[in-house]
C-alpha positions as CSV (number, residue, x, y, z in Angstrom):
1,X,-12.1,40.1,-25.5
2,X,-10.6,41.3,-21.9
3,X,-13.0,43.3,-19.5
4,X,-11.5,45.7,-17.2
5,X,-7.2,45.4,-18.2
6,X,-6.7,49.0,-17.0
7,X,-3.8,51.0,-17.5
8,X,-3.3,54.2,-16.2
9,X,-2.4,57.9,-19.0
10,X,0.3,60.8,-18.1
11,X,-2.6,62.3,-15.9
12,X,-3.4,59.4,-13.9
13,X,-6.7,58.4,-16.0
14,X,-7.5,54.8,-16.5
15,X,-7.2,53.7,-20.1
16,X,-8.6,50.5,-21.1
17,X,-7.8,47.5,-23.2
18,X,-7.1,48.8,-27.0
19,X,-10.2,45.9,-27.6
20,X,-12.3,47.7,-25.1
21,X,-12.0,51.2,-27.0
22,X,-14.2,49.6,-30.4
23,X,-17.3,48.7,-28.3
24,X,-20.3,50.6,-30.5
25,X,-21.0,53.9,-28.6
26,X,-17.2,53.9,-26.5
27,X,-17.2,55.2,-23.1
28,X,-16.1,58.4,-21.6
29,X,-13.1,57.2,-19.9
30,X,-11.5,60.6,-19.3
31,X,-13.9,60.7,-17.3
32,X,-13.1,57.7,-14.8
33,X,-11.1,59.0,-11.7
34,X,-7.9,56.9,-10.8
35,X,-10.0,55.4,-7.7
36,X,-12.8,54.0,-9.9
37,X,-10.1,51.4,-10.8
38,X,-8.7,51.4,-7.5
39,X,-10.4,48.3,-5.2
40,X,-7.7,48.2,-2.9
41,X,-5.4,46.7,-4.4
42,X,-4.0,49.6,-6.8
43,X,-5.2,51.3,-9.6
44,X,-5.4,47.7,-11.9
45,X,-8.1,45.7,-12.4
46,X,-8.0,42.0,-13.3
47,X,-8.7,41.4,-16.8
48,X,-12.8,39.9,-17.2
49,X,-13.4,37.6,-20.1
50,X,-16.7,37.7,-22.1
51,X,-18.2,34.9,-20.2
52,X,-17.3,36.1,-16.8
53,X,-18.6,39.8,-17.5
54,X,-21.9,38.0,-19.2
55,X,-22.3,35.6,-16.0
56,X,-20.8,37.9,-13.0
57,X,-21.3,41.3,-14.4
58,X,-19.1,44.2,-14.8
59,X,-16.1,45.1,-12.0
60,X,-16.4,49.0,-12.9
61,X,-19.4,51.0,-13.2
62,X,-19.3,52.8,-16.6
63,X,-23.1,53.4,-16.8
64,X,-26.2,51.4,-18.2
65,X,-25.6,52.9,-21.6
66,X,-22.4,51.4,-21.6
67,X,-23.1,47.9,-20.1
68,X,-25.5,47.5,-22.6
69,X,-23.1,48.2,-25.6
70,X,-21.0,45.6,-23.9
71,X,-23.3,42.9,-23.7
72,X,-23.6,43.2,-27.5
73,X,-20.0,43.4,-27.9
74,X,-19.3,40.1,-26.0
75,X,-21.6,37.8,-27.9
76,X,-24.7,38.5,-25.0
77,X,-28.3,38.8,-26.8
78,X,-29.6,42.6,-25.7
79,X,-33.2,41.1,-26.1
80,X,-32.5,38.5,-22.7
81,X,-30.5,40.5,-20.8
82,X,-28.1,38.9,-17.7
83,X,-29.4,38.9,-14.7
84,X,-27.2,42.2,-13.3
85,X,-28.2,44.2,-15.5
86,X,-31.4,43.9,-14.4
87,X,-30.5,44.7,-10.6
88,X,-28.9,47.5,-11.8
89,X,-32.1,48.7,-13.5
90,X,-33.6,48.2,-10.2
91,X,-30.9,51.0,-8.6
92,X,-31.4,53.2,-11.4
93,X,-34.7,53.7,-11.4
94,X,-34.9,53.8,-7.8
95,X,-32.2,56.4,-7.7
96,X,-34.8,58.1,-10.7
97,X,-37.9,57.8,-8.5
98,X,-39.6,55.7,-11.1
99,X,-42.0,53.6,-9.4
100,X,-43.3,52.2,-12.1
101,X,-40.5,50.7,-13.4
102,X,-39.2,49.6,-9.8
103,X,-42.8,47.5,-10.0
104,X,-42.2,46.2,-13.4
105,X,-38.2,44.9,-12.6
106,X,-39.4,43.2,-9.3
107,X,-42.2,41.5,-11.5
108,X,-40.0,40.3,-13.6
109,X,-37.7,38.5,-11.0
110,X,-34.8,41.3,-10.4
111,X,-33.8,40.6,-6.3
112,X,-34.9,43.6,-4.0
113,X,-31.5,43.1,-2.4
114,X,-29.4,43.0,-5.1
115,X,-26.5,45.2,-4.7
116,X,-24.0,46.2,-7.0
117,X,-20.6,48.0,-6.8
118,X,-21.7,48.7,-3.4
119,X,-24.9,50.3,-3.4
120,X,-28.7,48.5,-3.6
121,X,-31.9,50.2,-4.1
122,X,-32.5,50.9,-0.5
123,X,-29.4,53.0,-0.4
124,X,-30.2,54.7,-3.9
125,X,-33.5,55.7,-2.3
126,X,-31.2,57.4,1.1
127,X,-29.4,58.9,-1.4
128,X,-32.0,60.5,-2.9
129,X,-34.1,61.0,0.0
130,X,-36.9,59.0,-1.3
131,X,-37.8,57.8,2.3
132,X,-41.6,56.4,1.1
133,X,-39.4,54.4,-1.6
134,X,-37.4,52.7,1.6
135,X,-40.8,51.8,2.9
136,X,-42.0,50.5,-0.3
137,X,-38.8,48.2,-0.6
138,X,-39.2,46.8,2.9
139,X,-42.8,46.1,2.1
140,X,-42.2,43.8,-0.6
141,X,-39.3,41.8,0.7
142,X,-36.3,44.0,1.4
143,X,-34.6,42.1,4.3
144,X,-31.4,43.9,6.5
145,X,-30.4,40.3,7.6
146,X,-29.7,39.9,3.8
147,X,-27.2,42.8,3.8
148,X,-23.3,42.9,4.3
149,X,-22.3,44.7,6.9
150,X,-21.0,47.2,4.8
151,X,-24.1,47.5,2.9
152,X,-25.9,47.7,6.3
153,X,-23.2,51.0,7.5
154,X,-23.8,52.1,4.1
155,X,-27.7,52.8,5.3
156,X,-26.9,53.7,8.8
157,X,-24.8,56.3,7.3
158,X,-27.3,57.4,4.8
159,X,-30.0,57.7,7.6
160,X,-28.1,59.0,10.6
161,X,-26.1,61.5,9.0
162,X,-28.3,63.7,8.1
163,X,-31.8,63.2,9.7
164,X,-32.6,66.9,10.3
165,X,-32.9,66.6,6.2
166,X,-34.8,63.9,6.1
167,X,-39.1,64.2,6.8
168,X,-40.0,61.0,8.4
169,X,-36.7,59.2,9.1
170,X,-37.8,58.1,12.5
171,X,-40.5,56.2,10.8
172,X,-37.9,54.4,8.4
173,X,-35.5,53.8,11.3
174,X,-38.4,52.0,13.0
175,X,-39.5,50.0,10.3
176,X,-35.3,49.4,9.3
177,X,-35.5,47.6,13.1
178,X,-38.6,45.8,12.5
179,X,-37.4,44.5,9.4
180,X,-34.3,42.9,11.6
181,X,-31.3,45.5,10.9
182,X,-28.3,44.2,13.2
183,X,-27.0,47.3,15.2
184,X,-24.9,45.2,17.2
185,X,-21.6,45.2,15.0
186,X,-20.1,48.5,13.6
187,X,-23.4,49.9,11.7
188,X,-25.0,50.3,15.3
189,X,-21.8,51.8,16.6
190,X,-21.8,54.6,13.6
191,X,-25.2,55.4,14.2
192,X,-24.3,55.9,17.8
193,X,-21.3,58.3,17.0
194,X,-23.7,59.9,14.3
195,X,-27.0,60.7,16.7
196,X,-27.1,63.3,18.4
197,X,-30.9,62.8,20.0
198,X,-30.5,61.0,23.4
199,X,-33.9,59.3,22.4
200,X,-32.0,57.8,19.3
201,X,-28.8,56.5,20.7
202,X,-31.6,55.1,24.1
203,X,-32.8,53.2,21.3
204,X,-29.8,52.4,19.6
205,X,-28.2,51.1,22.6
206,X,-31.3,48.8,23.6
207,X,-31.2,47.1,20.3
208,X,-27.5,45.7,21.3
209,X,-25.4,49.3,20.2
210,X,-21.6,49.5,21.6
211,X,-21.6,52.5,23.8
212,X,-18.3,53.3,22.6
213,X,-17.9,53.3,19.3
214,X,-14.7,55.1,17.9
215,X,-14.1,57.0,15.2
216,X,-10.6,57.0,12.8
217,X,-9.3,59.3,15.3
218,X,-9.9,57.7,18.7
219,X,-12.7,59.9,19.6
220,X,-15.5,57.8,21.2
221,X,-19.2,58.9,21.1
222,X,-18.5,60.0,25.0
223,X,-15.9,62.3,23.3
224,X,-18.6,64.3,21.0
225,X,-21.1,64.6,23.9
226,X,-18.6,66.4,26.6
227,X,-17.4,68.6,23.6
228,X,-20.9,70.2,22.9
229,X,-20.7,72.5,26.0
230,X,-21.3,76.3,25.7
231,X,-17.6,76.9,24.6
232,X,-18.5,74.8,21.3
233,X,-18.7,76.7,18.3
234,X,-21.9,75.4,16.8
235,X,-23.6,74.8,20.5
236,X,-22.7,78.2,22.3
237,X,-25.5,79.1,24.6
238,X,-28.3,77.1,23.0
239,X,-29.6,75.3,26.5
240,X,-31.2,73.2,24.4
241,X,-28.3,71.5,23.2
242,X,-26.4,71.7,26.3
243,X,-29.3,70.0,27.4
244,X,-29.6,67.0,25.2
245,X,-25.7,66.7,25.2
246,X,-25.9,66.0,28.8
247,X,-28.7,63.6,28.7
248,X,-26.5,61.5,26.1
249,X,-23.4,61.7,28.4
250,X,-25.4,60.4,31.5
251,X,-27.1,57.7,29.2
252,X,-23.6,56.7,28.0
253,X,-21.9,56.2,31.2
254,X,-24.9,54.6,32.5
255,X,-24.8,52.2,29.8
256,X,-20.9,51.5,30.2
257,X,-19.4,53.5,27.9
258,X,-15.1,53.5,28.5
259,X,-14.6,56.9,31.0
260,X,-11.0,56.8,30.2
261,X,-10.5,56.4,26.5
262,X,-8.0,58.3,25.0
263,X,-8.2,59.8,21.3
264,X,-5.2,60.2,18.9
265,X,-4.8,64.0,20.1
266,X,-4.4,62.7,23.6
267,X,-7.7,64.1,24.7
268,X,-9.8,62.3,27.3
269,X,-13.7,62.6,27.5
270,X,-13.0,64.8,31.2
271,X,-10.3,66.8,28.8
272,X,-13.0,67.6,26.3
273,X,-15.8,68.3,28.7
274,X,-12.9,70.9,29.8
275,X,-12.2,72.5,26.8
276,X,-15.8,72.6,26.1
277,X,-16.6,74.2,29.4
278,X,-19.5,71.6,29.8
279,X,-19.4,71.5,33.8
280,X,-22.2,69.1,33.7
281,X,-21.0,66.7,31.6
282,X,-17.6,67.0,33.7
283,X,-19.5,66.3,37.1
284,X,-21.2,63.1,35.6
285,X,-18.0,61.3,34.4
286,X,-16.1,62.4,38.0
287,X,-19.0,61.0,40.0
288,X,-18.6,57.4,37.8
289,X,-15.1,57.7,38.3
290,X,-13.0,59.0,35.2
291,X,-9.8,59.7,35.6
292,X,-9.0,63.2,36.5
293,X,-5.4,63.8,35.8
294,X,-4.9,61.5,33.0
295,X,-3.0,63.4,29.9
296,X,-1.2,61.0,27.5
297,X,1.4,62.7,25.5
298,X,-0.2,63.1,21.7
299,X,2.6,61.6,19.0
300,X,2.5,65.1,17.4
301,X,3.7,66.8,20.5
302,X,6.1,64.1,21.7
303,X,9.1,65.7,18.8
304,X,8.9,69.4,21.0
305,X,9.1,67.4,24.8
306,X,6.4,69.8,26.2
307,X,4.4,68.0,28.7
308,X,1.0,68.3,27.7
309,X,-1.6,70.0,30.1
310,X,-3.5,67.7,32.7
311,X,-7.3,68.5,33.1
312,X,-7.1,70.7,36.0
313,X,-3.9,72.5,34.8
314,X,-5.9,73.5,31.6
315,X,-9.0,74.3,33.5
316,X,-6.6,76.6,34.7
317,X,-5.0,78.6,31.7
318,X,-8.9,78.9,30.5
319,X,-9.7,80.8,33.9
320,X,-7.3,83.5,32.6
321,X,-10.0,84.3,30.2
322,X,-12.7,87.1,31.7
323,X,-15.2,85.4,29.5
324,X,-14.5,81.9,30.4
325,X,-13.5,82.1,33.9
326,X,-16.8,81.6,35.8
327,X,-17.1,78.1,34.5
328,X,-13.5,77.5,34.5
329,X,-13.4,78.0,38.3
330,X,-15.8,76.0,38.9
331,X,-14.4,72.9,36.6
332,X,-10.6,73.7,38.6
333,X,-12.9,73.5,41.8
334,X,-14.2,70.1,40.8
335,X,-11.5,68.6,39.7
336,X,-9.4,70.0,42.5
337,X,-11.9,67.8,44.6
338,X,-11.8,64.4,42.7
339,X,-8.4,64.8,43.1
340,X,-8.3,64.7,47.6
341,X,-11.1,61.6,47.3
């Protein structure tokens, strides 16, 4: 019997091998979206024969209930189950909270690393914001210099993204690091671009953290902190957050971070500070020397040949506005300054 020959129904739902559809207890493939099949190669999986699905485990996830009815089905004994299904017990009841069964699958032998179709306990935990059961994992064995590195981004992204939601994450992060996490490659540069506390990106960037990480669309974490000035839309006048966003931009320059680096819209960190009206943020990157009149043309502007706006000549149009022109003044008055050193 063949594991996993997809084929793909008029509404672009996998539809598996005709063997596949007589396991005992079938499986809801209507309800498999076309990218469960798709592992970046295109929507078809390579056929898996009984021994390699016994040995290696399944290459879609269809559920426990499932796996379980094909184990059976391919001559495996349900009373000695293969090793994988036994790590994915182990994300399951993580996932469930079940502590008790987490105990009992770790006694049994089941890896505290294991990881399967790209998640592992720790990140089921994340998920489920079960921070005391990230603890609990790294107390008996878990190890970060076990992990992928896209296991390890998968937990940066887990933490980072959403730390106001999560009680105690600090704690975590702390004992993530002391359990040996590597920050230096692109997890450390995510949880740069995705913390927003200058305490957390000071300790992000002495653990070996690129000061200028990039997202998809060029922006650099420099980017993000000069566009949370008052102009922002979720900053407005919270000092607070003008605050902190100026801290980060004076600990990013300080730590190197690259002044000039253009995003895919053709903005500039000294172009976003202006747009942001964050006159603090502008003064620190014209004292450590960003460029002032820099203003690569964007690709989606090149097809209407307008030249697009330098700094100073935006600063400009926004001190047309009544509302924005006191800090707009004072940005043309800077930048009219960098521009006669």
């Amino acid at each position: 019997m063949h594991w996993g020959a997809i084929e793909e129904d008029a509404q672009g739902y996998p539809v598996p091998h005709e063997a596949a559809r007589r396991i005992p207890g079938g499986f809801a493939w209507s309800s498999l979206p076309r990218h469960a099949c798709d592992h970046g190669g295109g929507p078809t999986v390579e056929p898996q024969t009984d021994a390699d699905f016994l040995a290696n485990g399944p290459r879609l996830d269809l559920g426990m209930a499932a796996f379980r009815a094909m184990i059976v089905a391919a001559g495996g004994n349900p009373l000695v189950p293969p090793a994988w299904l036994g790590e994915l017990e182990l994300i399951d009841a993580t996932a469930a909270g079940d502590l008790a069964r987490m105990e009992l699958l770790l006694h049994g032998g089941v890896a505290v690393d294991a990881a399967r179709f790209g998640r592992s306990a720790i990140t089921a935990a994340l998920h489920g914001k079960r921070l005391e059961l990230v603890s609990w994992l790294l107390a008996r064995g878990a190890r970060p210099s076990r992990w992928s590195e896209g296991a390890t981004r998968e937990v940066v992204h887990w933490l980072f993204r959403r730390p106001r939601s999560l009680q105690g994450w600090e704690r975590v992060f702390e004992e993530l690091v002391v359990a040996g996490i590597d920050l230096r490659g692109r997890a450390g540069g995510d949880a740069v671009l995705f913390a927003e506390d200058p305490r957390i990106v000071a300790r992000l960037l002495t653990l070996g953290a690129t000061p200028s990480p990039r997202y998809a669309s060029g922006s650099t974490a420099l980017h993000c902190a000069c566009a949370r000035g008052p102009w922002h839309h979720t900053v407005g006048g919270d000092a607070s957050a003008i605050d902190a966003s100026t801290k980060l931009v004076a600990l990013l320059v300080a730590a190197g971070a690259e002044l000039d680096a253009v995003a895919r819209d053709g903005h500039t960190a000294v172009r976003g500070a202006v747009e942001s009206g964050h006159v603090a943020a502008l003064r620190l990157l014209l004292d450590a020397g960003a460029a002032h009149s820099l203003a690569p043309m964007p690709a989606y502007l090149k097809q209407f040949g307008k030249p697009f706006a330098t700094p100073v000549e935006r600063a400009r149009e926004l001190a047309r506005d009544p509302v924005k022109a006191p800090l707009a003044a004072e940005m043309v008055r800077m930048l009219d300054e960098a521009s006669r050193r």
